[in-house]
TIVO-2410 file (N, C-alpha, C; in nm, 3 decimals):
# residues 72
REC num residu      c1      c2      c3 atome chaine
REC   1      X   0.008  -1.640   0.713     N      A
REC   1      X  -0.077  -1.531   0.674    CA      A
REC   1      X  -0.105  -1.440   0.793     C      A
REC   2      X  -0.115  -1.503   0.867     N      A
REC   2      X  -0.182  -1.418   1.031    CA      A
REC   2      X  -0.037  -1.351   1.044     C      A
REC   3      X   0.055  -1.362   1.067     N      A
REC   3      X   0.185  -1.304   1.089    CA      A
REC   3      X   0.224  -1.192   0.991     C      A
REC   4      X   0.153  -1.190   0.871     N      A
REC   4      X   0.164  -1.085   0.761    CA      A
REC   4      X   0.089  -0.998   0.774     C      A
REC   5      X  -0.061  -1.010   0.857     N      A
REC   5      X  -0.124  -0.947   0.891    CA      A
REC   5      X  -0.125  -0.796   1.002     C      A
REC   6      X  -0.081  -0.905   1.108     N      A
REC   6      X  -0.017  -0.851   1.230    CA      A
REC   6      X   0.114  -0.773   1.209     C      A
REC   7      X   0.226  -0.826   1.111     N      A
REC   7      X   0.351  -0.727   1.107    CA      A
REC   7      X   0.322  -0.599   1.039     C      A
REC   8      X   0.225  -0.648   0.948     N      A
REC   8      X   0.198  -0.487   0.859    CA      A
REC   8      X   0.153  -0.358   0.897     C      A
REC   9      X   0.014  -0.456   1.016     N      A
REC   9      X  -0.074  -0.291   1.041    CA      A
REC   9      X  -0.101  -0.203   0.930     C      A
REC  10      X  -0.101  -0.078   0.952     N      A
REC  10      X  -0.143   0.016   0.868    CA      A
REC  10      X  -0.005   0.040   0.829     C      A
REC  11      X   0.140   0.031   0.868     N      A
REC  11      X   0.243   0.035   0.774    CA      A
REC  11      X   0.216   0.013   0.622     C      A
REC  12      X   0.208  -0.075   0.580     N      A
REC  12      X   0.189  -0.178   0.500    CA      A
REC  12      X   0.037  -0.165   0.341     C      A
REC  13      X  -0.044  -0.081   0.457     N      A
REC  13      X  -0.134  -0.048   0.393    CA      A
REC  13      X  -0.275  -0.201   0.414     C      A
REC  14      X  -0.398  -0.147   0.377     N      A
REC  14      X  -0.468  -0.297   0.402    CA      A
REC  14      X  -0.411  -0.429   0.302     C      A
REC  15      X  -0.346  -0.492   0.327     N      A
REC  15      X  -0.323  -0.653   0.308    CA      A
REC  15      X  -0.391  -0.755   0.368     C      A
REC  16      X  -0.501  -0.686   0.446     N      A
REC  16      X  -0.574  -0.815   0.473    CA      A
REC  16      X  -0.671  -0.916   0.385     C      A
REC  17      X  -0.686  -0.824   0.287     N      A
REC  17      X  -0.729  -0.885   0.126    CA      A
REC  17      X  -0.688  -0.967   0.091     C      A
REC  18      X  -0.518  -0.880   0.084     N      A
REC  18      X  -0.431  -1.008   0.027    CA      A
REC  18      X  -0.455  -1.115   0.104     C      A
REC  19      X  -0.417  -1.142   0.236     N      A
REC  19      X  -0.418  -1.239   0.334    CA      A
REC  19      X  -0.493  -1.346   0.287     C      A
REC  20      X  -0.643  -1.270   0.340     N      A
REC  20      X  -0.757  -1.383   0.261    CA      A
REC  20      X  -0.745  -1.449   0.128     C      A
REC  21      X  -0.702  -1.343   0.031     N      A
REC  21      X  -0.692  -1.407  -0.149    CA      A
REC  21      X  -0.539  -1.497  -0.114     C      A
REC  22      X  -0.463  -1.532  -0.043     N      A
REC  22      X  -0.350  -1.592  -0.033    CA      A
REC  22      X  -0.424  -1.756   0.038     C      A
REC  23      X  -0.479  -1.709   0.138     N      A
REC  23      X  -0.573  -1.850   0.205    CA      A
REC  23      X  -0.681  -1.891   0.130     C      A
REC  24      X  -0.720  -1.819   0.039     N      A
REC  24      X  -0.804  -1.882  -0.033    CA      A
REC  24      X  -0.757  -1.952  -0.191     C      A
REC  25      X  -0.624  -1.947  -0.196     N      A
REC  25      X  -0.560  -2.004  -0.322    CA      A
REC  25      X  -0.494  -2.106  -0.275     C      A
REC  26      X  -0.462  -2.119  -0.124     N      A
REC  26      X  -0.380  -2.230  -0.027    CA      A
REC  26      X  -0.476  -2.263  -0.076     C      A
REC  27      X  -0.597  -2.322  -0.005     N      A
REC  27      X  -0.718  -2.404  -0.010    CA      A
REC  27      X  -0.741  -2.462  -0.168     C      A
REC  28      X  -0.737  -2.390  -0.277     N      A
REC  28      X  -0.784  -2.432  -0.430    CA      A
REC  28      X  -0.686  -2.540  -0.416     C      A
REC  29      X  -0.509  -2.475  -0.356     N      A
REC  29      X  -0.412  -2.578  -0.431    CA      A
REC  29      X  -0.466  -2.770  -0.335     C      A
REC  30      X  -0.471  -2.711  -0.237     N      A
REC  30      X  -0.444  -2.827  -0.146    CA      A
REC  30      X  -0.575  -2.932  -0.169     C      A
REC  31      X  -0.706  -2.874  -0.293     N      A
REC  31      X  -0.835  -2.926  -0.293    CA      A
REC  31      X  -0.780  -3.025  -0.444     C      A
REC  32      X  -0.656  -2.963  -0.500     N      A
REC  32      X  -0.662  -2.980  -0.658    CA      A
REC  32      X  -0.756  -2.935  -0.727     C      A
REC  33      X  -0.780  -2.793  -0.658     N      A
REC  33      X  -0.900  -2.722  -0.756    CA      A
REC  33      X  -0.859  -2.607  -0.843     C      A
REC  34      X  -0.762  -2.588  -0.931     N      A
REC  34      X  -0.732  -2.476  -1.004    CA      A
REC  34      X  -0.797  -2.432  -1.074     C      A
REC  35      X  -0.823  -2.334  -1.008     N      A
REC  35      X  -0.925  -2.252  -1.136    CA      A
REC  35      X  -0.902  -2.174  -1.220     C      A
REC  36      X  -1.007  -2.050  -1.288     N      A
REC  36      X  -0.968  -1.920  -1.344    CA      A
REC  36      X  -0.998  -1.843  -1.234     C      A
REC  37      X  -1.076  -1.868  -1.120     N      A
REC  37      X  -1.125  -1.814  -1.011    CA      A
REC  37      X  -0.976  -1.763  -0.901     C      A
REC  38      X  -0.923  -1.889  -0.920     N      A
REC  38      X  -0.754  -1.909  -0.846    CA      A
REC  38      X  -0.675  -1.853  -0.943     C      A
REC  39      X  -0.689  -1.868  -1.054     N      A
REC  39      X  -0.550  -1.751  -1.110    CA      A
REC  39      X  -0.573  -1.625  -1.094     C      A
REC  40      X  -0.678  -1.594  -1.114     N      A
REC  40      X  -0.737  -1.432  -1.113    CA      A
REC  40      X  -0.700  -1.361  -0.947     C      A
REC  41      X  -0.694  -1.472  -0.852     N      A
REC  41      X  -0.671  -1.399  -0.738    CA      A
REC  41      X  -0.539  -1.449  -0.729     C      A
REC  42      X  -0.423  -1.502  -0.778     N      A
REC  42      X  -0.328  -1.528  -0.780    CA      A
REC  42      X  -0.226  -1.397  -0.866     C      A
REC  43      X  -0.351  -1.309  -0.926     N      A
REC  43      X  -0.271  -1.174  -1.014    CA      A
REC  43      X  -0.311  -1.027  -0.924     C      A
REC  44      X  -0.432  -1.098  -0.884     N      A
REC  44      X  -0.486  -0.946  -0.771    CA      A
REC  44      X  -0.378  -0.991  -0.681     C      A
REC  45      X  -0.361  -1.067  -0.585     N      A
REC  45      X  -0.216  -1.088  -0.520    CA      A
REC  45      X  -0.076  -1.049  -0.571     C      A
REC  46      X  -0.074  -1.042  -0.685     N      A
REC  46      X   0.067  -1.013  -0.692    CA      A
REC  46      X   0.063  -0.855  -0.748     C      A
REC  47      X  -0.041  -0.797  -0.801     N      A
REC  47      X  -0.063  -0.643  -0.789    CA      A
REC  47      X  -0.093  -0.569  -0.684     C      A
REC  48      X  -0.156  -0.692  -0.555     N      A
REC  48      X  -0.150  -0.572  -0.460    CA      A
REC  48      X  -0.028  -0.566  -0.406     C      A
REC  49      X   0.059  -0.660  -0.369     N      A
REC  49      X   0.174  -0.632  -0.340    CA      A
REC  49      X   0.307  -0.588  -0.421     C      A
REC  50      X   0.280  -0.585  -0.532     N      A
REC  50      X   0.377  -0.487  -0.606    CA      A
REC  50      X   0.327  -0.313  -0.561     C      A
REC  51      X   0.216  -0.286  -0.571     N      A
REC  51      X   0.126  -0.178  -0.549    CA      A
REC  51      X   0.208  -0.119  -0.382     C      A
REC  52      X   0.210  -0.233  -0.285     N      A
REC  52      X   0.238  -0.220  -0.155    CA      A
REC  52      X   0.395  -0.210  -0.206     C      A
REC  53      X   0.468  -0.263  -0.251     N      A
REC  53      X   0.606  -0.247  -0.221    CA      A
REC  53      X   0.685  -0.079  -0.326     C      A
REC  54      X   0.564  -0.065  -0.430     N      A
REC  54      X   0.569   0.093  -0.499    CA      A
REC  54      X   0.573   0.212  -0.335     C      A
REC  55      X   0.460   0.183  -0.277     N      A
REC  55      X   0.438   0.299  -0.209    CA      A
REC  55      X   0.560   0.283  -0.117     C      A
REC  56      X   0.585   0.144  -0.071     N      A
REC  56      X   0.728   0.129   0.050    CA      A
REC  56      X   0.850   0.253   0.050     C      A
REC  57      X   0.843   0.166  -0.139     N      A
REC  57      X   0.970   0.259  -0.180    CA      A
REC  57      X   0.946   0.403  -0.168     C      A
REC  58      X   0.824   0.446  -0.237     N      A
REC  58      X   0.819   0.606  -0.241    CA      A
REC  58      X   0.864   0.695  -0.108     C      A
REC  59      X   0.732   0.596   0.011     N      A
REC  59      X   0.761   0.658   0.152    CA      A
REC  59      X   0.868   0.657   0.171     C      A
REC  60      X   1.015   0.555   0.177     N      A
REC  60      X   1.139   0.587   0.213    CA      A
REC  60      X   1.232   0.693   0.160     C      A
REC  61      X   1.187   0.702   0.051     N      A
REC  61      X   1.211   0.810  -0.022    CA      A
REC  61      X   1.208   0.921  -0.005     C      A
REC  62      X   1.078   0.924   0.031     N      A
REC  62      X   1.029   1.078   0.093    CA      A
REC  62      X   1.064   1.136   0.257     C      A
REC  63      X   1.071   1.015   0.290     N      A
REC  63      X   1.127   1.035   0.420    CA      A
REC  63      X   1.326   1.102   0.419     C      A
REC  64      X   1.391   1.013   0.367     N      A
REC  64      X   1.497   1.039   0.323    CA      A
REC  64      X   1.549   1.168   0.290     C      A
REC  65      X   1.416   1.197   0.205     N      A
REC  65      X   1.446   1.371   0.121    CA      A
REC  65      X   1.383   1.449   0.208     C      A
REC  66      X   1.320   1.448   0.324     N      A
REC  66      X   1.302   1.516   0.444    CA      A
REC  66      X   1.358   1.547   0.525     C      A
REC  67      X   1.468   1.371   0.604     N      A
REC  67      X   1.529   1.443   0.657    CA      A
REC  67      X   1.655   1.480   0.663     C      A
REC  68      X   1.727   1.517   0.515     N      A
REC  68      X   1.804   1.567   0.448    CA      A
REC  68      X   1.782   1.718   0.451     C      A
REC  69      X   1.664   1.739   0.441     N      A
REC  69      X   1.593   1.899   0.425    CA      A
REC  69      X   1.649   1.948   0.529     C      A
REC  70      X   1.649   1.863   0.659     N      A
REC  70      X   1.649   1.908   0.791    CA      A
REC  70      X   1.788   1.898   0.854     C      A
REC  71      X   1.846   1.844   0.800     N      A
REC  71      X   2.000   1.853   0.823    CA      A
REC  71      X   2.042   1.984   0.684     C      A
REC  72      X   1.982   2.020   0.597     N      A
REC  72      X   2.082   2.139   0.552    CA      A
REC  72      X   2.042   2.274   0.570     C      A
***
């Protein structure tokens, strides 16, 4: 988690949410505590990073069609 933290920076957008909701679902599994508490942050986790990998794509995108602009 700390390494996901640190590679992202503001690239990435804040994931330090995620981070925490990722260490805090480690902990449910490793207690045998599944909850609705643990699935619910097991779906905010996987929307924020679909959310994060939407904008990835867009920015490359946009970058791309920029500097295309600039080469014609």
């Amino acid at each position: 988690m700390n390494e996901m933290r640190q590679s992202s920076g503001n690239k990435l957008g804040d994931l330090s949410g995620v981070a925490r909701d990722m260490d805090e679902v480690i902990k449910d599994l490793q207690k045998n505590q599944y909850s609705q508490k643990t699935q619910d942050r097991q779906r905010k986790i996987l929307s924020r990073m679909l959310d994060s990998q939407v904008s990835m794509t867009q920015r490359g995108e946009d970058e791309r069609q920029s500097s295309s602009a600039k080469t014609n």
